[in-house]
N, C-alpha and C positions, 0 to 999 in steps of 0.2 A: 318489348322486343330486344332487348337489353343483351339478350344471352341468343339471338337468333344467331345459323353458322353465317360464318363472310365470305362469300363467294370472291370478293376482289378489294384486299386489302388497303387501306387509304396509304395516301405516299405519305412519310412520316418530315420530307422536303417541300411540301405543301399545304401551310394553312388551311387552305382552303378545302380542301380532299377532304372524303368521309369512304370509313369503309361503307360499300355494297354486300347487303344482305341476297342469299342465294334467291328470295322471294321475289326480291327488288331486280335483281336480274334476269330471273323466268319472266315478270310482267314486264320488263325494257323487250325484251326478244318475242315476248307473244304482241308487245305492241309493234315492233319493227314490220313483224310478217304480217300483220293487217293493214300499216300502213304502205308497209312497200305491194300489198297486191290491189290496195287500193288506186296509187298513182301511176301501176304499171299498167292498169287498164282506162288510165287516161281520166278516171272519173273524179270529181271532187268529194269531199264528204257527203254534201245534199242529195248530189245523185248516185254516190256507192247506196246509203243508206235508202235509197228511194226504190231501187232498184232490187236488190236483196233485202226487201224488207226488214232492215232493222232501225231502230229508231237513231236517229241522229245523234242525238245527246250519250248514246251507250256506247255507238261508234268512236265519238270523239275522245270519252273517258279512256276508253280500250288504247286508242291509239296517242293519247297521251299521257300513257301509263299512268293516270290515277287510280283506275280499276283493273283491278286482272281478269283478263279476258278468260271466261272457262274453257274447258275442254273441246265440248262440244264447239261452241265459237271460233275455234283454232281450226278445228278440223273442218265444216264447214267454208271457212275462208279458203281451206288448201283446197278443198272443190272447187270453188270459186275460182282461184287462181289458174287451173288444170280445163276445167269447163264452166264458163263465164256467161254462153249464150244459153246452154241448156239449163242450169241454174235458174237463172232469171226467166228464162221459159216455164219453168217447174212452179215457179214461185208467183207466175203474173194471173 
């Protein structure tokens, strides 16, 4: 990934900094918006994932950006987000 493009340059004042790849930053923001509609409907991981049937360990990966959440998953959660009881009704 040597030649990936850089969505957010490293500060050149900061050891520590690394540039962010455009990839690295679409899976930080698909993990944001799972984890922010996870906590916005009050549930922990055990019971988002309990609840919307997905398995806990995919959950967790998603929302802490190790994995990139796909497409489908993204869109899903925006349902979720929007209709949280009908969802889970759909799905029990």
């Amino acid at each position: 990934m040597k030649n990936a493009p850089i969505a957010v340059a490293a500060d050149p004042t900061d050891p520590s900094d690394f540039d962010v790849t455009v990839e690295a930053l679409d899976r930080g923001q698909r993990a944001r918006l799972i984890r922010r509609t996870r906590t916005g409907l009050g549930l922990s991981q055990a019971e988002f994932a309990s609840r919307f049937r997905v398995p806990v360990g995919t959950l967790r990966d998603w929302e802490q950006a190790r994995a990139t959440a796909p497409d489908f998953a993204v869109a899903y959660v925006r349902v979720i987000a929007q209709h949280p009881d009908m969802v889970a009704q759909a799905v029990a």
